[in-house]
C-alpha positions in Angstrom: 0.0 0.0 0.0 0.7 3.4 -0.5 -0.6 7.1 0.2 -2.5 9.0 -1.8 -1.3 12.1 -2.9 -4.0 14.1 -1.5 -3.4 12.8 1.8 0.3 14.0 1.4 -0.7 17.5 0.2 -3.4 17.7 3.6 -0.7 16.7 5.8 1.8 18.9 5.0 -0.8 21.8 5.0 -1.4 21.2 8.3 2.0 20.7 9.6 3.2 23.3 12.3 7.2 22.7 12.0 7.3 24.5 15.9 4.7 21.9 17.4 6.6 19.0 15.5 10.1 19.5 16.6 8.7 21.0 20.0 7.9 17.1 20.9 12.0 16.0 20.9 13.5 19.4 21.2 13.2 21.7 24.1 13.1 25.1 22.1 13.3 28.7 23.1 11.7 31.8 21.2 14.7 34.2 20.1 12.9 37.3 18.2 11.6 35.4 15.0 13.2 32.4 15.3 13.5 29.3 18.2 16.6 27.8 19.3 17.5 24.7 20.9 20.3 21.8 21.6 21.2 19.7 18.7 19.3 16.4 18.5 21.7 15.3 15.7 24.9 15.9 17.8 26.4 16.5 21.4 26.7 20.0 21.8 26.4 22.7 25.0 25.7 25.9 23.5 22.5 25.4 21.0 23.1 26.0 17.6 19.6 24.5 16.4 17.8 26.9 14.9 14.0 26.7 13.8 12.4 29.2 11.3 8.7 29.1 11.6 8.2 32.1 8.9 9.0 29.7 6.2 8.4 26.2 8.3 12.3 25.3 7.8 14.6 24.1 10.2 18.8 24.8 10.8 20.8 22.2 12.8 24.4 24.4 12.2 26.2 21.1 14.2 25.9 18.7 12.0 25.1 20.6 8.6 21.2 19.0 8.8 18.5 21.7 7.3 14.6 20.6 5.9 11.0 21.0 6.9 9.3 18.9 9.4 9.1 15.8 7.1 13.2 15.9 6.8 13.1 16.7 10.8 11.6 13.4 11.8 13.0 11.4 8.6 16.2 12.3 10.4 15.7 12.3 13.7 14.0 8.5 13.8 15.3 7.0 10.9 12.0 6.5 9.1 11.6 6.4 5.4 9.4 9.7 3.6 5.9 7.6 3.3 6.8 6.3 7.5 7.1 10.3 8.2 3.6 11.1 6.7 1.9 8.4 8.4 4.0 9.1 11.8 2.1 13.1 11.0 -1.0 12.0 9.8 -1.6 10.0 13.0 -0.2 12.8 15.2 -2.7 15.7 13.3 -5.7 13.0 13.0 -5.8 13.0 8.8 -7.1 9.6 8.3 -4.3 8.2 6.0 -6.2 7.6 2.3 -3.9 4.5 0.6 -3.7 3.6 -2.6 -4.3 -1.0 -3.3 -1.5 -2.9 -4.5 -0.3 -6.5 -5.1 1.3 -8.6 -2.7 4.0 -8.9 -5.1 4.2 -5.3 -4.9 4.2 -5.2 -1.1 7.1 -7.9 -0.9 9.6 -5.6 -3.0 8.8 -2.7 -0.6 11.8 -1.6 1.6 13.2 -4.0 4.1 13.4 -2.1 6.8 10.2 -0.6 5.7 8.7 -3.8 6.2 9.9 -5.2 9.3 8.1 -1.3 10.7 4.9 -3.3 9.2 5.3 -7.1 10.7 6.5 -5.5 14.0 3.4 -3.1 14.5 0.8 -6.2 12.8 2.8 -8.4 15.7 2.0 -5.4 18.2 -1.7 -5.9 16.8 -1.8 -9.6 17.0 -0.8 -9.7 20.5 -3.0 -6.8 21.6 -6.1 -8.7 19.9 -5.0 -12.0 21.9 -5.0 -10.4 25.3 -8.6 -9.0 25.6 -10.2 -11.2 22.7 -9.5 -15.3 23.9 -10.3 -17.0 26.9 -6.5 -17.7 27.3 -5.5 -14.1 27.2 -8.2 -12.9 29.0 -7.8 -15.1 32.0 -3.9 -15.2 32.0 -2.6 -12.3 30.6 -5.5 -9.6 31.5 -5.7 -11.4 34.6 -2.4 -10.7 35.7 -2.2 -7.0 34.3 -5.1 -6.3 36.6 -4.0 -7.8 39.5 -1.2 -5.6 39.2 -3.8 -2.9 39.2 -3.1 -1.7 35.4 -6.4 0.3 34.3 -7.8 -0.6 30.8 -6.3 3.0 29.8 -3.1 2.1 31.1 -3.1 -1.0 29.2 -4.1 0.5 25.8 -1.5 3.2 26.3 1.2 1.1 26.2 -0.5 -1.3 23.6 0.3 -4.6 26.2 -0.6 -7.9 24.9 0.0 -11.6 25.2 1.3 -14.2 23.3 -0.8 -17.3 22.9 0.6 -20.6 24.5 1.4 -22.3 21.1 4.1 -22.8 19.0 2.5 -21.0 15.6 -0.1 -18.9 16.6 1.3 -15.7 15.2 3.0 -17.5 12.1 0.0 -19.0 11.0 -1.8 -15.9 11.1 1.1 -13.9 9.3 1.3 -16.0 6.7 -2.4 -16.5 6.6 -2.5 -12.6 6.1 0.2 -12.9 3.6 2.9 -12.2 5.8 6.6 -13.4 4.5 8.2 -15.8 7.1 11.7 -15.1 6.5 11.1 -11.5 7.4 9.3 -12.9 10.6 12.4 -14.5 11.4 14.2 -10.9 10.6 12.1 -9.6 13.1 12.9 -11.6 15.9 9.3 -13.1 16.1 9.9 -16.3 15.0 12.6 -18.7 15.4 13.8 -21.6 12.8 16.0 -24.4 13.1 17.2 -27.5 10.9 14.3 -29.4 11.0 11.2 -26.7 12.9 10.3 -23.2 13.2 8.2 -21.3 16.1 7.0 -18.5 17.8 9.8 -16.5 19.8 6.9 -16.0 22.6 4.5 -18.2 23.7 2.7 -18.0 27.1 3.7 -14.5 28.1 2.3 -11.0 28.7 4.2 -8.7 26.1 5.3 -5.6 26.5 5.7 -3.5 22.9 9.1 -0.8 23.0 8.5 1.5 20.8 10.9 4.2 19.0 10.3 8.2 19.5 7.9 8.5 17.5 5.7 5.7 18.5 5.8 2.3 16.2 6.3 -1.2 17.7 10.3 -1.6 17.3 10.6 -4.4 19.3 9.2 -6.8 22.2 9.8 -7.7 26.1 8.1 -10.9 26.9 7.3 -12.1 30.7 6.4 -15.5 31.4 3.9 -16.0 34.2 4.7 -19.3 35.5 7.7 -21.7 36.8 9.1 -23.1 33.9 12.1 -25.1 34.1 15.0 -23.4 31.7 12.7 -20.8 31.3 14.8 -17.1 31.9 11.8 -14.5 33.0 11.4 -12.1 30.4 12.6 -12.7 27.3 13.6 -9.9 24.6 13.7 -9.4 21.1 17.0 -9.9 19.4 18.4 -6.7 17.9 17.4 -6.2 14.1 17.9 -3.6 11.3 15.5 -1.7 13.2 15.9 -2.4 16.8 19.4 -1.6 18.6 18.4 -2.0 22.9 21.6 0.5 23.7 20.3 3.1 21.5 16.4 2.7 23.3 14.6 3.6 26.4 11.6 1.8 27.2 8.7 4.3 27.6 10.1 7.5 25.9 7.5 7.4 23.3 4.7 8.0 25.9 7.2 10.1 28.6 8.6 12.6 26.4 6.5 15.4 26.4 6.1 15.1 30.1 10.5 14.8 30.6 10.6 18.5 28.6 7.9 20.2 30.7 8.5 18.8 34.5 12.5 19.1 33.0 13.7 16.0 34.8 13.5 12.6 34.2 13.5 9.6 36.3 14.7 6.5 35.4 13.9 2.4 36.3 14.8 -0.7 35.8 11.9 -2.6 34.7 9.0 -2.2 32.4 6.2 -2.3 35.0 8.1 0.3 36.5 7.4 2.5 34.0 3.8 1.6 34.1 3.2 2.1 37.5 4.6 5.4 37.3 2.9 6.5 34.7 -0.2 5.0 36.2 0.4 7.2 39.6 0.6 10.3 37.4 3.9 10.3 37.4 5.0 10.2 34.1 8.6 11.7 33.3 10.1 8.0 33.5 11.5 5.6 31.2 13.9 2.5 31.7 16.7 0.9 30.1 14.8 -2.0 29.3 16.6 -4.5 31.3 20.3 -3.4 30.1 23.0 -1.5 31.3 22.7 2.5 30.8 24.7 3.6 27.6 26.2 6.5 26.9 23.9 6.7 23.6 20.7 6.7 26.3 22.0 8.9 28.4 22.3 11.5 24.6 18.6 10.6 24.1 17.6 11.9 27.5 19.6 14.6 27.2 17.9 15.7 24.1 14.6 16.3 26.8 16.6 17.7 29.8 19.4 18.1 31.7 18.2 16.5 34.6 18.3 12.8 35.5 16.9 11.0 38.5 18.0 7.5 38.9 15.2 5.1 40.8 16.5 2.9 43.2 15.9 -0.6 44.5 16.6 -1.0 48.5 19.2 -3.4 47.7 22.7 -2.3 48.2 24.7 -4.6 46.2 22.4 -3.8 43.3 22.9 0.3 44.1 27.0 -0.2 44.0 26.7 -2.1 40.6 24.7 0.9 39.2 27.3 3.4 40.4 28.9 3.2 36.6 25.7 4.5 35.1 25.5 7.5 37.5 29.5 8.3 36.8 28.5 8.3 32.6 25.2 10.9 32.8 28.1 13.0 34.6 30.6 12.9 32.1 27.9 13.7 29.3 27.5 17.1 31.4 24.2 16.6 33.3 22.6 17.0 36.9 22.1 13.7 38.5 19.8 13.1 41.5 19.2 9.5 43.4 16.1 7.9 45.1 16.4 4.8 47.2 13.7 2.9 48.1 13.0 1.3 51.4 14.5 -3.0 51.4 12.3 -5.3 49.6 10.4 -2.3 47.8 11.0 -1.1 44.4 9.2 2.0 42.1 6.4 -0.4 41.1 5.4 -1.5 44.2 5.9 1.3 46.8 3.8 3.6 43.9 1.2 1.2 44.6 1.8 1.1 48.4 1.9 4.7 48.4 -1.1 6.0 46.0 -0.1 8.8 43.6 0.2 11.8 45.9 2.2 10.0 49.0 4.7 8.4 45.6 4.9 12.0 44.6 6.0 13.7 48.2 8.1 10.8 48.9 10.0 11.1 45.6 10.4 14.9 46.3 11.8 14.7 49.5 14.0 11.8 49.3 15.6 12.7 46.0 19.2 13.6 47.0 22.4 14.8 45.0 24.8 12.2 43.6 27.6 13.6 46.6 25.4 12.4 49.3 24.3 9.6 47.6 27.5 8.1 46.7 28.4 9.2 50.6 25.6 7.8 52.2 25.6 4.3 49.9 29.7 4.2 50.9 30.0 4.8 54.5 26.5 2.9 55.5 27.3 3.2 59.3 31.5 3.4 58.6 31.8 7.0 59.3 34.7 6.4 61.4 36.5 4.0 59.4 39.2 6.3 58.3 40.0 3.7 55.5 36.5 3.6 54.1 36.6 7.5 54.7 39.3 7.4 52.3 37.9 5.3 49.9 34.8 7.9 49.9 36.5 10.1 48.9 38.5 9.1 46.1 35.6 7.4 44.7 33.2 11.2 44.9 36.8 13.1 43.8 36.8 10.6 40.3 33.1 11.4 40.0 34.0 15.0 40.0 37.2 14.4 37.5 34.9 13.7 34.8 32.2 16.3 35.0 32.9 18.9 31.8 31.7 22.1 33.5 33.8 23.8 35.5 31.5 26.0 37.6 29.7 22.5 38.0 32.4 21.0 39.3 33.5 24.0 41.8 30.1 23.9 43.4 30.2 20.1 43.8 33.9 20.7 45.5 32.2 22.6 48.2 29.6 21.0 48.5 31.9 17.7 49.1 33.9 19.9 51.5 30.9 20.9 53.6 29.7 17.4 53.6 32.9 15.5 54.6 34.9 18.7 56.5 38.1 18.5 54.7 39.6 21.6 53.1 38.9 22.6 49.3 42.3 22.8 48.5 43.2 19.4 49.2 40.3 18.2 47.1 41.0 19.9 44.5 44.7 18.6 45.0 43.5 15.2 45.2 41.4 16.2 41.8 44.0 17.2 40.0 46.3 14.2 40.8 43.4 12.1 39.2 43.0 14.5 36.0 46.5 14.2 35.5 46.7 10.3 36.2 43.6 9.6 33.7 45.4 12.1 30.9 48.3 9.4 31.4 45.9 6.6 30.8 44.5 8.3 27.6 48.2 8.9 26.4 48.9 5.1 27.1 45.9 4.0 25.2 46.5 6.6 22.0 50.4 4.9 22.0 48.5 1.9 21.8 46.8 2.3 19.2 49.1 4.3 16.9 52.2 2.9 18.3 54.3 4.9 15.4 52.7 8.4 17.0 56.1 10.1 17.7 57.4 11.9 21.6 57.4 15.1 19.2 53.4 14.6 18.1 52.5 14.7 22.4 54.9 17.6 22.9 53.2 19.5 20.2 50.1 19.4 22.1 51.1 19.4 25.4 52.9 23.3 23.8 49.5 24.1 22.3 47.6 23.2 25.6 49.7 25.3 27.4 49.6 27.8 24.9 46.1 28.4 25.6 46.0 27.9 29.0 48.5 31.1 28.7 46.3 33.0 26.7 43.0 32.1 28.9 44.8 33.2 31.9 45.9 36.9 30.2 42.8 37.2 28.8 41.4 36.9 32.4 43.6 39.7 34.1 42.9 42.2 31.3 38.9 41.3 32.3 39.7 41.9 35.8 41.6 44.9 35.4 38.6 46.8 32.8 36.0 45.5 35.4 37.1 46.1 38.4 40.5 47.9 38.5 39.8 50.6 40.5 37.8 48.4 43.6 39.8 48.1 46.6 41.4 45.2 47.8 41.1 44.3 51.3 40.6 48.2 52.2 44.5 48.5 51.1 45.3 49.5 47.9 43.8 49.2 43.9 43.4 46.3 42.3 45.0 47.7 39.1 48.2 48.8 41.1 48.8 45.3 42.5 48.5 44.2 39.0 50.8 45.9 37.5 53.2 45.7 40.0 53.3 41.5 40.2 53.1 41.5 36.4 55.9 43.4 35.8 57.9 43.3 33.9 56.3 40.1 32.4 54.9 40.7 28.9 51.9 38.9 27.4 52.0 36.7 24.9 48.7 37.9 22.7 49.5 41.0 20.9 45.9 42.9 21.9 46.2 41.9 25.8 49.5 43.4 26.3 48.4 46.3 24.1 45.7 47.0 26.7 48.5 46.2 29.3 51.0 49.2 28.3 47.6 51.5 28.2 47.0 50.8 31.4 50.7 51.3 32.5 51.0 54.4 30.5 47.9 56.4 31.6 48.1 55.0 35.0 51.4 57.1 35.2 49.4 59.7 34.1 46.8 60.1 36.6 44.3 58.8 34.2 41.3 56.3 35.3 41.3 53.6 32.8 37.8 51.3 32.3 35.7 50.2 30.1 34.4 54.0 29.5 37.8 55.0 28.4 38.2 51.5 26.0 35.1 52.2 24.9 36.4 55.1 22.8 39.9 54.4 22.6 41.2 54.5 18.6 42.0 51.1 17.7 38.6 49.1 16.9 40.0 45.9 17.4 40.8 46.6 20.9 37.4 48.4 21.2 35.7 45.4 19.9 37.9 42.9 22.4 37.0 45.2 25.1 33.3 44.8 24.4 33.9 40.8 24.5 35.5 41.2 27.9 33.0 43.1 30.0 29.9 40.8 29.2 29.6 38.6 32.1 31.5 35.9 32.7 29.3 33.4 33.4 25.6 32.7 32.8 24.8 30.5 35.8 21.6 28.1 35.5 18.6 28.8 37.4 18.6 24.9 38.3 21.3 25.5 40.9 18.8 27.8 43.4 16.3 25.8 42.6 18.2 23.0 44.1 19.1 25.8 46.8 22.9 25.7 45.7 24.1 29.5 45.2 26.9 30.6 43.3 28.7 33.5 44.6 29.1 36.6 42.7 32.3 36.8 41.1 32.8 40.8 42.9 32.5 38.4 46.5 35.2 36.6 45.5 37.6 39.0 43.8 40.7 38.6 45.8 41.3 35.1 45.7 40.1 35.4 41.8 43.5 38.2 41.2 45.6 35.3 43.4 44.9 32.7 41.5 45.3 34.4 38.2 48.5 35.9 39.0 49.3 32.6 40.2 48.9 30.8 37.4 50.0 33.5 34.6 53.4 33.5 36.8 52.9 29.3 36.5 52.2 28.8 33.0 55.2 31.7 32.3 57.5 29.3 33.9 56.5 25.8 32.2 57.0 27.9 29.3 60.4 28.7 30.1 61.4 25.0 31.4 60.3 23.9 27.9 62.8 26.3 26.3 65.1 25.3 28.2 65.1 21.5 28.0 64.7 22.0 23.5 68.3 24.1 24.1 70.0 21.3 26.5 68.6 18.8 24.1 70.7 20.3 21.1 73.7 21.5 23.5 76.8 19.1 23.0 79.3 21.0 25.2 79.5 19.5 28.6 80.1 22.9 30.8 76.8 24.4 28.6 74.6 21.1 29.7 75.9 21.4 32.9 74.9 25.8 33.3 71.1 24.3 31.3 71.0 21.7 34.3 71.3 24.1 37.3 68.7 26.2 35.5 66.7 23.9 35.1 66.7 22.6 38.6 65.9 26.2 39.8 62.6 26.5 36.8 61.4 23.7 38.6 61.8 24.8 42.3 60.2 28.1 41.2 57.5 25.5 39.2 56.6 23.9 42.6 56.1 27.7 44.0 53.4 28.2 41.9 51.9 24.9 41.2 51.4 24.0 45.2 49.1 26.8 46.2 47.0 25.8 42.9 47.0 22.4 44.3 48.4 21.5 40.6 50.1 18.1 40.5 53.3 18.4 38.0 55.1 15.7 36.6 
């Protein structure tokens, strides 16, 4: 079968590009356009641009542009004809299709047609539940005894699979079905001499993809069979890939973008249960370890995860992994645990909807007392364990992306254990630099000719902008706040100048604006952003204007989860420190580089020896610097 063209034509009249997009992508008005995060690619700052003036979309990330048609082609992996029907069901066109021959229907698209056998199977199963004696008094039976409403059961489209060995074969094939793309499917399973149903005697529960067809199948048998594992899955197909699926994000996705969190199970009836108690921001992994490719389709909805815990410990430390990887893909992470022997299905039922929904609120805790709390478990003065904590919440920290992120969490580790800042982020830094090893390692491994000069290269052009970063960060301080007092004593601009000097900066505009300041300082001139602002030079106007914009933008999430940044005026003294620190730090790795390169090429014994002592001394002065930062050097 195909569609009509007049059923093309109403669809695409109808199509609003904002409301289609709006279900997968959080977006944002910005004048006459909308902007959001990439769904095509991992990216922080969006760069996904919608234009509703002439129903077009922009993803600048990955180069993808097209209407709404392209947008869900793309983002699901359907064919053109599976993206009208996927919009004709969501605008309720009734889909007019045009009669051809079974012949014809066999040369369709493969993948194409395992979307049609999956959703007919989806069908079949549906039909057996609520239509035969068997279903009806096994299946329905034990949906409802787990207190699934008829509504709860049609929303996920549950079914059962009929206790015989070729009840959904025969009616394929009776239907005109082709049992080799049965097998391709995963319904059925051959061997030499037989072929048979994949499920037989179990409730099914359909997964579906984004945008809401039958993809694959979780089957749960509901008595003790010998040999017999409890659920049962499909097996991955052309179609179906389990690490690249959450269970339930069809029907949770709209609710993810507006509540702006998500929570996340174990199990299938989980998900159900929650949805079923109105809460309905949740999806599983469906009965596999979180991948990093789940944790990007989440993402996609929200920045905020909310892992759903069992009671039992062992299980919790097994899941720590996941919890580690949403951090690394940049996000906020929250954990619930439930009570022993209770899990999200059936303390949702113990609890009714409103009790779930206060207990989930006030027992939803931040990853650092989690991990803490999970740890310790009565050990709080074990100094060993204490230890072990630690390193364990410290290589949590190593791997979030964000900075500011990861300075918050520092304190917030610091409050909650009461050791020092400094020596976590000591003991931070010592686990950046030992994982940067580890990556080194690995790359030698796998390009074993990679040459010493190839690491030095970009160890220089790390440094390099490191340098920059730092100089670009004194000149802000200086147009900002150069005239505030430091500790009642004296100006920020003349302590400046006076532990810079007489270093010079390595980027031509910064120490430009550096010998301004020096120059009309001498003069008895106040020099700000007002002076900048109309100084001659347009490129240092223009840098200027870059430099007094804020310097953060700080999320609203964080006082909402009553964690408060500090404004960067509150902590302006030990912001000068550190930078003159570390310009004075990076000034003297660059100097212990130059001088290693000239005792490399040096053959005259007395020279090596002079290059030696000085570079003994670099070092010393090296360790000056790099202790206060807490900065582990090799």
């Amino acid at each position: 079968m195909s569609i009509s063209q007049s059923t093309i034509e109403e669809i695409k009249n109808r199509v609003d590009i904002i409301d289609v997009i709006g279900d997968f992508v959080t977006l944002k008005r910005t004048g006459q356009h909308y902007k959001g995060k990439s769904p095509f690619s991992d990216e922080k700052t969006p760069s996904f641009i919608v234009f509703p003036r002439n129903q077009n979309f922009k993803d600048f990330s990955s180069g993808k542009q097209g209407d709404a048609i392209s947008f869900i082609m793309e983002y699901d992996g359907l064919s053109y004809m599976e993206a009208i029907r996927y919009l004709g069901k969501k605008y309720g066109i009734e889909i007019e299709e045009e009669e051809h021959s079974p012949e014809a229907i066999q040369k369709q698209n493969e993948r194409e047609s395992l979307f049609i056998i999956l959703n007919y199977a989806k069908d079949f199963y549906k039909n057996a539940l609520v239509n035969t004696d068997e279903g009806k008094s096994i299946g329905l039976s034990y949906f409802k005894e787990r207190g699934f409403t008829d509504e709860t059961i049609e929303k996920f489209e549950l079914g059962y699979s009929l206790e015989q060995w070729n009840a959904l074969e025969n009616d394929a094939v009776s239907n005109g079905y082709n049992p080799d793309l049965l097998e391709k499917a995963g319904l059925i399973i051959k061997k030499e001499d037989s072929q048979y149903d994949r499920f037989r005697g179990r409730v099914i529960f359909p997964i579906h993809s984004i945008t809401g067809k039958a993809i694959a199948f979780g089957a749960r048998i509901l008595k003790n069979v010998k040999n017999q594992p409890k659920y049962l899955n499909s097996p991955e197909t052309d179609v179906y890939s389990k690490s690249n699926v959450l269970y339930g994000l069809f029907q949770a996705s709209r609710s993810i973008r507006q509540e702006d969190n998500c929570f996340l199970v174990e199990g299938y009836t989980d998900v159900i249960s929650l949805h079923q108690n109105g809460v309905e921001n949740v999806v599983s992994s469906s009965g596999t370890s979180l991948t990093e490719n789940q944790i990007k389709l989440i993402h996609r909805h929200t920045e905020n995860i909310t892992v759903l815990f069992d009671g039992d410990a062992a299980g919790i430390r097994a899941s720590l992994r996941g919890i580690d990887m949403i951090l690394e893909q940049g996000m906020n992470v929250k954990a619930v645990v439930f009570p022993d022997g209770e899990d999200p299905d059936s303390y949702s039922r113990k609890l009714g909807s409103m009790g779930f929904k206060v207990f989930l609120k006030e027992n939803a805790q931040d990853f650092i007392h989690f991990k803490t709390k999970l740890l310790l478990d009565g050990r709080e003065n074990d100094p060993i364990k204490k230890a072990d904590t630690i390193t364990h919440i410290i290589t949590s920290l190593a791997i979030i992306p964000d900075q500011v992120k990861r300075a918050v969490y520092i304190k917030e580790t610091s409050n909650l254990l009461g050791l020092e800042e400094q020596l976590l982020y000591s003991q931070l830094n010592k686990i950046i630099l030992n994982q940067r090893k580890e990556k080194q390692k690995e790359e030698f491994k796998a390009q074993p000719d990679l040459l010493v000069e190839e690491v030095e290269k970009t160890q220089q052009k790390e440094s390099q902008e490191s340098i920059v970063f730092q100089e670009r960060e004194a000149i802000r301080i200086l147009i900002n706040y150069g005239f505030n007092q430091i500790e009642n004593e004296y100006k920020l601009v003349d302590h400046y100048l006076e532990e810079l000097d007489p270093i010079e900066f390595s980027n031509p505009i910064y120490n430009t604006i550096l010998q301004v300041f020096k120059e009309e300082i001498r003069n008895g001139k106040v020099v700000d952003a007002d002076y900048f602002k109309m100084y001659k030079d347009p490129e240092i106007r223009n840098e200027v204007l870059n430099l007094i914009s804020d310097r953060h933008e700080v999320s609203e999430n964080w006082e909402r989860y009553r964690i408060f940044v500090p404004k960067e005026q509150d902590v302006l003294t030990n912001s000068v420190y550190s930078n003159i620190l570390r310009i004075k730090f990076h000034k003297i790795k660059k100097l212990i580089s130059l001088n290693l390169q000239e005792l490399k090429k040096e053959t005259d014994p007395d020279k090596q020896t002079d290059l030696q002592k000085i570079n003994k001394e670099l070092k010393k002065a090296e360790a000056a610097f790099s202790n206060p930062l807490g900065i582990v050097v090799s």
